[in-house]
FIDO-553454 format. One record per atom (N, C-alpha, C, O): residue in three letters; y, x, z. Coordinates in steps of 0.001 Angstrom, whole numbers, plus 524288, in hexadecimal, padded with zeros to 5 digits. Each point is the difference from the previous one (the first is absolute). Example, Ala and Ser with C-alpha at 12.3 -4.5 7.8 and 13.67 -1.06 7.14 Angstrom:
2
ALA7E9C68338681E78ALA804A67FC8680000ALA804B08038480000ALA7FFED8040C80299SER8042D7FA967FA97SER804A6803348003CSER804427FCFE802DASER80454801FD800A9
***
This chain:
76
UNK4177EB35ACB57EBUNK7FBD17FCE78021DUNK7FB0A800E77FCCFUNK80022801177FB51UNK7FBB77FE6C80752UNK7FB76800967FDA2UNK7FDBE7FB387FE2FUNK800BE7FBDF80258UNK7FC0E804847F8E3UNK7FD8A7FC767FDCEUNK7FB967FBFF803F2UNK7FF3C7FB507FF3EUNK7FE72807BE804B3UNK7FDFF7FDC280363UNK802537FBF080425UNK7FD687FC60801CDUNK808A2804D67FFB3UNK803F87FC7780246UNK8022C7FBE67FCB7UNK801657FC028024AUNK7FF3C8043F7F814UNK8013F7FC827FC8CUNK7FBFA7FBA7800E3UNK801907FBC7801B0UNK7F7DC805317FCFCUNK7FDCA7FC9980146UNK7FF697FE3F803D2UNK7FE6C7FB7E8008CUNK8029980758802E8UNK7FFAD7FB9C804F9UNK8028A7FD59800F9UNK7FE917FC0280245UNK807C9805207FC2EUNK802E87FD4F7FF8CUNK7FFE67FB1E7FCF3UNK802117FBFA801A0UNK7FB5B804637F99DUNK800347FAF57FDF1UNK7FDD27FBB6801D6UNK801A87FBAB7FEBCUNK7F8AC80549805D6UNK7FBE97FCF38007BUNK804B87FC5F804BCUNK7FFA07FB3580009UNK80519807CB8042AUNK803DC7FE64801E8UNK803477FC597FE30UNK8028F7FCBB8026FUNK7FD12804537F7F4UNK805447FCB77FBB9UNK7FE337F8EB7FE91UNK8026B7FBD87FFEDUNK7F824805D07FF1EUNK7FA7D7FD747FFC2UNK7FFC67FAFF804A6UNK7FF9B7FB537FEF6UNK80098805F0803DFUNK7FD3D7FD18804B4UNK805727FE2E8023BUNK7FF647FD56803F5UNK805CF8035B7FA9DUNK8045D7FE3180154UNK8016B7FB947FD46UNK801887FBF180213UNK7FDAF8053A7F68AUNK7FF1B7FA597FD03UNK7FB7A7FD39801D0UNK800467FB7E801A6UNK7FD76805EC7FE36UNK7FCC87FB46802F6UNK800197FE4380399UNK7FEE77FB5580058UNK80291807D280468UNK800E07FAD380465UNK8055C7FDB58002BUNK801CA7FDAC803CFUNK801748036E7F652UNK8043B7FD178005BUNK7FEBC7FA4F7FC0DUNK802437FBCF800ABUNK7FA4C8050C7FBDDUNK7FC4C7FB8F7FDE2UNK7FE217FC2A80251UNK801527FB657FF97UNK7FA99806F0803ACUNK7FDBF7FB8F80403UNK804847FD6E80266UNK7FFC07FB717FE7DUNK8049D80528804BCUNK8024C7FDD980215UNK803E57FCBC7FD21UNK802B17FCC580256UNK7FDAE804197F81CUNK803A77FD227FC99UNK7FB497FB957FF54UNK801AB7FB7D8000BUNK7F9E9804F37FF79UNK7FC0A7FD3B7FDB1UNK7FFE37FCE4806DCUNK7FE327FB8B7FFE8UNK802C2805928032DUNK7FF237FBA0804D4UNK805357FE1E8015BUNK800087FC9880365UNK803F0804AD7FAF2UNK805407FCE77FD64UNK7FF8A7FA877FE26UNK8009C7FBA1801E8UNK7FDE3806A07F8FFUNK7FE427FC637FB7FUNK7FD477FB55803D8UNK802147FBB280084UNK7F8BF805D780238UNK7FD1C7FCD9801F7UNK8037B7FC47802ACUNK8002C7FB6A7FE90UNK8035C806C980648UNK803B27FBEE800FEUNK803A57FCB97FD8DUNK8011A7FB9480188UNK800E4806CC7FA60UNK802647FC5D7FCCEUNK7FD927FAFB7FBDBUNK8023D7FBFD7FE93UNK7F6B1806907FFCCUNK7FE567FB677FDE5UNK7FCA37FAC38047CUNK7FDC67FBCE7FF40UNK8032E806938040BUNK7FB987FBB280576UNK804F67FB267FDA1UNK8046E800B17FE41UNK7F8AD7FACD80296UNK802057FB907FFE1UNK7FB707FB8C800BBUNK7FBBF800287FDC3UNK8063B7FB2780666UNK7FC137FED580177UNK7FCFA7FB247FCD4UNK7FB877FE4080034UNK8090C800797FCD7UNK7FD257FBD47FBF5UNK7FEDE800E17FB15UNK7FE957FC377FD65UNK801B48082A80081UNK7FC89801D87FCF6UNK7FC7980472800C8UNK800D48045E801D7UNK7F9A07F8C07FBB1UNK7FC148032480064UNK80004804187FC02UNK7FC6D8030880114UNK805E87FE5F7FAF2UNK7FDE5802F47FB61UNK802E4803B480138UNK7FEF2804407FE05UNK806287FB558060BUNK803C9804F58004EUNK7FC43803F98061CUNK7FF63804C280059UNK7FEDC7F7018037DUNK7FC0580299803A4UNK7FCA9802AC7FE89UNK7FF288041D80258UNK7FD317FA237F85BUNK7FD5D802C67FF85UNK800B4807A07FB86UNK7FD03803B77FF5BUNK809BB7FAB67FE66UNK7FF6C803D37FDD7UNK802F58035280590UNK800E1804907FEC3UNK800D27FA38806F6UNK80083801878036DUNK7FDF98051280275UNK80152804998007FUNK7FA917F7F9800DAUNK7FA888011680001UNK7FDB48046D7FF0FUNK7FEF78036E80335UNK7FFDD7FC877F676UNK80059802727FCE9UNK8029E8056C7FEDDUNK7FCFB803667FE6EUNK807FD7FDE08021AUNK803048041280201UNK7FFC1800D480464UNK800DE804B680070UNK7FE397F90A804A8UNK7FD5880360804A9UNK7FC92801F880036UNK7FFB4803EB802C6UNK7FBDF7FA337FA3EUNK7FC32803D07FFAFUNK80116805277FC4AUNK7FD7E804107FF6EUNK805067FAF57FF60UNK8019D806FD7FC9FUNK803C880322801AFUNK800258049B7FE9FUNK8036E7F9458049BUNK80411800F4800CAUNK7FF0E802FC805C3UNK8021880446800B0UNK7FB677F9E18028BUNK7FCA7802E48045AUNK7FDAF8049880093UNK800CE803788033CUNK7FA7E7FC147F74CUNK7FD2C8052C7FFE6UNK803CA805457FD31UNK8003E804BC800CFUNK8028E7F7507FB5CUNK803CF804CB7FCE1UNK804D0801E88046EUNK7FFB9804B37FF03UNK803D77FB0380485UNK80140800FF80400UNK7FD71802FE80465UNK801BE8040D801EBUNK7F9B07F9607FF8BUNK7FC55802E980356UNK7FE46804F07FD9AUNK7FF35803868032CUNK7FFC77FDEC7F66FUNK7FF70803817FF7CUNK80365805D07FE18UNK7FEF1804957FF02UNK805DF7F7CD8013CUNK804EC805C77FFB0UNK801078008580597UNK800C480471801ABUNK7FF5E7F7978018EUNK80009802FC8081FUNK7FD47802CF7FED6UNK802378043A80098UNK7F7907FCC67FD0BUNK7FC9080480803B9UNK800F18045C7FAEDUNK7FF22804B0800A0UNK8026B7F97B7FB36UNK8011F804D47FDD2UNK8044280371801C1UNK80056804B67FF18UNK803287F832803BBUNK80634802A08012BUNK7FEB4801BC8060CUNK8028C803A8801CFUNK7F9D27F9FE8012CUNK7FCEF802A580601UNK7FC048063A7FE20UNK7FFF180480801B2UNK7FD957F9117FAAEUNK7FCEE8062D7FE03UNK803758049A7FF85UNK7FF9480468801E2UNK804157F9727FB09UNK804AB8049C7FC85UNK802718031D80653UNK80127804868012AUNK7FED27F684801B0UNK802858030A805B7UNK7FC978046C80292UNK80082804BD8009EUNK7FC887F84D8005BUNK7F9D6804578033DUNK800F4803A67FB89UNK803278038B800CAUNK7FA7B7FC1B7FA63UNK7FE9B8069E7FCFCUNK8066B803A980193UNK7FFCE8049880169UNK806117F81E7FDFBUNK801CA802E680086UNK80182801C18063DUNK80328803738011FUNK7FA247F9B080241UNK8017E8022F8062EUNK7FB3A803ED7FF30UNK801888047F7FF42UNK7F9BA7FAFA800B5UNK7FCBA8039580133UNK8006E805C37FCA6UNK7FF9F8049080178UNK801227F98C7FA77UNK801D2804467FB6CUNK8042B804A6802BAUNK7FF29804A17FF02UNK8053A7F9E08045FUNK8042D802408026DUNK7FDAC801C980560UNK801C080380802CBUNK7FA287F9907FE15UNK7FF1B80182804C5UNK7FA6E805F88005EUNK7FE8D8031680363UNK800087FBC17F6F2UNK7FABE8065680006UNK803C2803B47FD09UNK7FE4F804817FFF9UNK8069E7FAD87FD5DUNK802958041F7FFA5UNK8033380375801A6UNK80117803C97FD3D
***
């Protein structure tokens, strides 16, 4: 394998921990919601907002990794 497939590969490896993050992190979110306390909502909260963008951003890394490698197969 070439050094050029290694990296691409990793940015694949990459964007797989992370959207397995986000979704542990919107786990979490369900397990801390509770409706009579406020301090656990807000650290809720709190992990949805991170837990969203960090997820959202290993999908489009692991959608990119797809396209470079469909188009990649497809001009060779």
């Amino acid at each position: 394998m070439s050094d050029a497939f290694r990296e691409i590969m990793k940015i694949h490896y990459i964007g797989t921990a992370l959207l397995a993050c986000g979704f542990a992190m919107l786990v979490g979110v369900v397990l801390l919601l509770d409706p009579t306390a406020p301090d656990a909502n807000i650290g809720a909260g709190i992990l949805a907002m991170v837990g969203v963008p960090v997820g959202t951003l290993g999908l489009v890394m692991i959608i990119g990794h797809a396209l470079f490698r469909t188009f990649k197969t497809v001009r060779s």
